[in-house]
N, C-alpha and C positions, 0 to 999 in steps of 0.2 A: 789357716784357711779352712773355713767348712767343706765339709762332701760337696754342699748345693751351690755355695758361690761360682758364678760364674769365671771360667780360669778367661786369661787375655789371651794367652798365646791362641785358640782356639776357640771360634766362634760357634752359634746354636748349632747343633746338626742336625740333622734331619731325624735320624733314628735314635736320640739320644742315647746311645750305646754305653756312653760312661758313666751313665748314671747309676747308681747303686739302688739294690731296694732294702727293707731292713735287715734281710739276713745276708747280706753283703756282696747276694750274687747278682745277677743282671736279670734288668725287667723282658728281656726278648727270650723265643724258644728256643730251640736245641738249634746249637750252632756243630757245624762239620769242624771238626780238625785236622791239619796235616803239619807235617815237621817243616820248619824251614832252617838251612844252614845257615848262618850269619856270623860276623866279627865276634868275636869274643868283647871287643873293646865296646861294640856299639851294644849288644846286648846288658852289658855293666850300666849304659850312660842312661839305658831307658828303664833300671834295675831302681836307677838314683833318682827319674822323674817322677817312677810309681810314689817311693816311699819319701820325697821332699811336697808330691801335692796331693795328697792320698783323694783327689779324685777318681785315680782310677783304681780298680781290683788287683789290676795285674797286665804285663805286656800286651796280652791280645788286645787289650780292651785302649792301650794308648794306640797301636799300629789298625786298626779298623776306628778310633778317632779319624785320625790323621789320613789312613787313605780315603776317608766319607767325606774329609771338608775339606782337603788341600789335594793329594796327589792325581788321584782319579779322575774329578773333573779336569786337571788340568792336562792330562794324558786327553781326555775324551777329546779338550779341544785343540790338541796339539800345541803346549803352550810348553815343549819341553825339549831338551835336544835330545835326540837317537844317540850322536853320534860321544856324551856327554853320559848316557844312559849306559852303553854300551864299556864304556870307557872304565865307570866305576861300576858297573854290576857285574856285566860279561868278565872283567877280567879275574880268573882265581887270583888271591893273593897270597904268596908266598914261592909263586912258580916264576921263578928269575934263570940266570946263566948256569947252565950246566955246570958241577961242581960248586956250590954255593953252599958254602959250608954254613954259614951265619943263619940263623933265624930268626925270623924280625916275628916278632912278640905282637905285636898289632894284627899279624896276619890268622891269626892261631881262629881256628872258627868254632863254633857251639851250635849245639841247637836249639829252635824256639818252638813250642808248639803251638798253633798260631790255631784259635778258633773265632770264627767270624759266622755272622748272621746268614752270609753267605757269599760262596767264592765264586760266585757267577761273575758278577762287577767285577773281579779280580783279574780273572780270565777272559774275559772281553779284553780289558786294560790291557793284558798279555798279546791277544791277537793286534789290536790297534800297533802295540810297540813295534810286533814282529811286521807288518805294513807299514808303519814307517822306516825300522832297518833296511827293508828293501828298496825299498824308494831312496834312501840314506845312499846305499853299494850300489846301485846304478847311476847315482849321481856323481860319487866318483869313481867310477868304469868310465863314464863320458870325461868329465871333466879334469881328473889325477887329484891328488891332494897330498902337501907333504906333513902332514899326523895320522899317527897310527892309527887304524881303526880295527881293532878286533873282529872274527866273526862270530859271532853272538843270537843265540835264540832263546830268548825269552819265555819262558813258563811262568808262571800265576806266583809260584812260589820268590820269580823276580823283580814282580811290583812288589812283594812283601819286603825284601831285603832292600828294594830303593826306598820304601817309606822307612825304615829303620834308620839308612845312612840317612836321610834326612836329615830327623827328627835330633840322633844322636849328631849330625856335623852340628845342626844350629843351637843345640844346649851346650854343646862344649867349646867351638871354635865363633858362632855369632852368626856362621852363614845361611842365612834362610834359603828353601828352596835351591836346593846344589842343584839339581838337575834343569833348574830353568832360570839361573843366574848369569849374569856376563855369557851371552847366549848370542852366535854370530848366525844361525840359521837353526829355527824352531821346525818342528814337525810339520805345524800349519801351512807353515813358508812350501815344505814339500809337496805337501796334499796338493795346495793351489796350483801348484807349477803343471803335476801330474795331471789333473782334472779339474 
């Protein structure tokens, strides 16, 4: 596949971000950096998208794809569960039963340095989630629910690590959109109820 060919999984976006110029770095200015902690496993998956469709430079440039055309708006519009959200970001992985001798190899985490055009959108994304969390735990304070629900605050750095599991569940397992798939109550559903 060419640099320029249009990839499928990923339609136009707005600020063509992935697009390379000829010296191989990106057409946009200085972008912020900060670390984000993530799977080891999913970091690997999105190590193996860079270099199978060499449209992108490098990590950053697939996770600011992906949160410009898929997750973000679908956060803006509530098109995702909290409680699903919560579920697989909020939880650390590897913190099981006391005395747990065994360690599970999946859970092992890395870090990414993640630079983007800018992490305002990102953090917005972050406040909208933390507003739906609450609205999520007063829904079951009134109502009860018997699945666990973590408590969980969301920072900027946790839309970054939900576009990673993403990205990494649907190139390895097929699952598009984890966070807003087989979905019994979206964030939208909240908002409406609340106001």
């Amino acid at each position: 596949m060419s640099e320029n060919a249009p990839n499928q999984d990923y339609p136009e976006s707005r600020r063509n971000f992935a697009q390379k110029d000829s010296f191989g770095g990106n057409r946009s200015g200085r972008k912020e950096k900060r670390g984000v902690s993530v799977r080891q496993k999913d970091k690997t998956e999105l190590q193996r998208i860079v270099a199978e469709r060499r449209l992108y430079a490098g990590i950053p440039q697939v996770l600011w794809d992906y949160l410009d055309r898929s997750l973000l708006g679908r956060i803006q519009q509530g098109r995702y569960s909290p409680r699903k959200f919560a579920v697989e970001i909020g939880q650390r992985p590897g913190r099981g039963q006391r005395g747990e001798k065994e360690h599970d190899r999946s859970c092992e985490r890395t870090d990414v340095q993640a630079r983007f055009p800018s992490w305002a959108e990102v953090e917005e994304a972050a406040r909208l989630v933390n507003a739906d969390l609450d609205r999520f735990d007063r829904r079951l304070a009134r109502r009860g629910s018997v699945f666990p629900f973590p408590f969980f605050r969301c920072e900027a750095q946790g839309i970054v690590q939900a576009a990673m599991r993403e990205i990494a569940t649907a190139n390895r397992e097929g699952k598009e959109k984890l966070l807003s798939t087989n979905v019994v109550l979206e964030a939208r559903d909240l908002r409406e109820a609340v106001g």
